[in-house]
N, C-alpha and C positions, 0 to 999 in steps of 0.2 A: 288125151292123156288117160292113164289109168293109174291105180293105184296098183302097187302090187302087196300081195298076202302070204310072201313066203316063201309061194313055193310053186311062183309064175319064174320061167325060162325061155331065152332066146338065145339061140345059137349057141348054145353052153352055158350061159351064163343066166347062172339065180340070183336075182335080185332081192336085197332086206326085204322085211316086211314094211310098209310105209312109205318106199320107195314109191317115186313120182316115175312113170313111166310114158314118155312125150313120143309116141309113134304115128302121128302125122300132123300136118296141118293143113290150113286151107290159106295161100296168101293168093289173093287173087291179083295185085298187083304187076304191071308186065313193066315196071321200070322201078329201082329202088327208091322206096320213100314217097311213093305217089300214088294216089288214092285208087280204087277199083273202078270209081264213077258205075255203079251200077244202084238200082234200088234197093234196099234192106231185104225186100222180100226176094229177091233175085241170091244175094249173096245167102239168106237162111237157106233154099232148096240148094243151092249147091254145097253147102253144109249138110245137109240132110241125105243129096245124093252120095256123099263119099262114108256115110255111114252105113247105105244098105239098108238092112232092116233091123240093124240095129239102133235101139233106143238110147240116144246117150240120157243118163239118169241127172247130169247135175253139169250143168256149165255157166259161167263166170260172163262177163260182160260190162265195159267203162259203165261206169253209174250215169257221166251224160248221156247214156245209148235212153237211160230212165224217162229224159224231160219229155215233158209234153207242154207241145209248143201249138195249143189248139186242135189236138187232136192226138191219137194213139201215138207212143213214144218209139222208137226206131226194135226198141225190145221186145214191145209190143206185136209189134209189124210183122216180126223175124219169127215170134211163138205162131201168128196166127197162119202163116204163110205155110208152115211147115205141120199145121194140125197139132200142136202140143209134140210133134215128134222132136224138136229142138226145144230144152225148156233152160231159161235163162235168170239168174237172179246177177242183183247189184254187185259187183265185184268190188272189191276193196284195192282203192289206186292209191293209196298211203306210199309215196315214193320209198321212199328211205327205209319202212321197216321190209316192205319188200323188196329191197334187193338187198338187204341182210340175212331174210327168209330163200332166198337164191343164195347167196353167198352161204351160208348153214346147211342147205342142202347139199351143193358142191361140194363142202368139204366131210359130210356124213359124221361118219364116229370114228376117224380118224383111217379107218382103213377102207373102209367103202364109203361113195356118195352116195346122198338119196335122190340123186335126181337122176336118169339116162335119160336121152335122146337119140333115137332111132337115124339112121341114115336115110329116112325119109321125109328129113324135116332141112331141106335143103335152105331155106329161107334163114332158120333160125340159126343154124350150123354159118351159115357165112355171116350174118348180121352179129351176133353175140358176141365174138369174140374182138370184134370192129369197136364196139361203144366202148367212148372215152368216157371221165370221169368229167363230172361238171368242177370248172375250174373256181366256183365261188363257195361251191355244197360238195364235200370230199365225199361225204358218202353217197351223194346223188350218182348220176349221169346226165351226160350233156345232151339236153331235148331235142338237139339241133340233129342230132345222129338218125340214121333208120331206126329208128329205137322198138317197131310196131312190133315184131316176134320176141322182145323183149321185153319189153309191157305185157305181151299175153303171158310168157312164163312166172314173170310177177306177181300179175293177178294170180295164176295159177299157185304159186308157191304160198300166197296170201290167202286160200281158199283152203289149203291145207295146209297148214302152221306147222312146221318142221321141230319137235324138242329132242334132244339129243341122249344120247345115255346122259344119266348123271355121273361129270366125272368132277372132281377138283380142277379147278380152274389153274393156271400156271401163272405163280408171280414170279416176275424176275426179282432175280437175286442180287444186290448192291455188295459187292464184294470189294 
């Protein structure tokens, strides 16, 4: 993902400044919901391979990616495999304010979102719009879902904290 500054364009269209811009991923998965079964250091170079030579500067990662379980943590693994060219901090898995921090971005300043998503993000384009709401936590989602591209744009949205113009908020009127 990238941020955009203004007065970054795609196919016509200028994106706000601060807009979240999700132009690819990597789901390495070959059936929905079912893990890679590859080693961390496997999955970071093909991360690193769909970069190129570009450096990405700042990326997100489960905070359990963090544990060390007797040895270097799976985050760990993934920085070294890749020479610091993949660099990873703690992500923030706070359910609930992040998919509020999603929901806020969705709906932007009323005229434009701050989030897009590329037609090259086929994983999250089919999965996103599939997650049910958890039936016990209304603002949740229900964990049982493919939820994995949808966890990553959370953490994402969480990593950059969406604030809105300031407007006056809308109380309904008892009439």
């Amino acid at each position: 993902a990238a941020v955009a500054d203004g007065t970054d364009t795609l196919n016509g269209l200028n994106f706000p400044r601060g807009a979240l811009v999700v132009y690819r991923e990597y789901y390495g998965a070959k059936k929905p919901n079912e893990g890679v079964r590859m080693a961390a250091e496997d999955v970071a170079r093909a991360i690193a391979d769909m970069d190129g030579d570009v450096r990405i500067s700042d990326s997100v990662i489960d905070p359990a990616a963090w544990q060390q379980n007797g040895g270097p943590s799976i985050a760990e693994r993934m920085m070294v495999a890749t020479n610091g060219k993949v660099s990873m901090r703690h992500g923030d898995n706070k359910r609930i304010p992040g998919w509020d921090q999603l929901r806020a971005r969705l709906k932007g300043d009323g005229e434009r979102p701050a989030i897009y998503v590329t037609d090259r993000c086929e994983n999250l384009i089919r999965t996103l719009p599939a997650l049910q709401g958890d039936p016990m936590k209304a603002e949740d989602i229900d964990t049982e879902a493919e939820d994995h591209a949808g966890d990553a744009l959370r953490y994402l949205c969480m990593m950059r904290p969406y604030v809105g113009k300031n407007r006056k908020p809308q109380v309904p009127v008892n009439e």
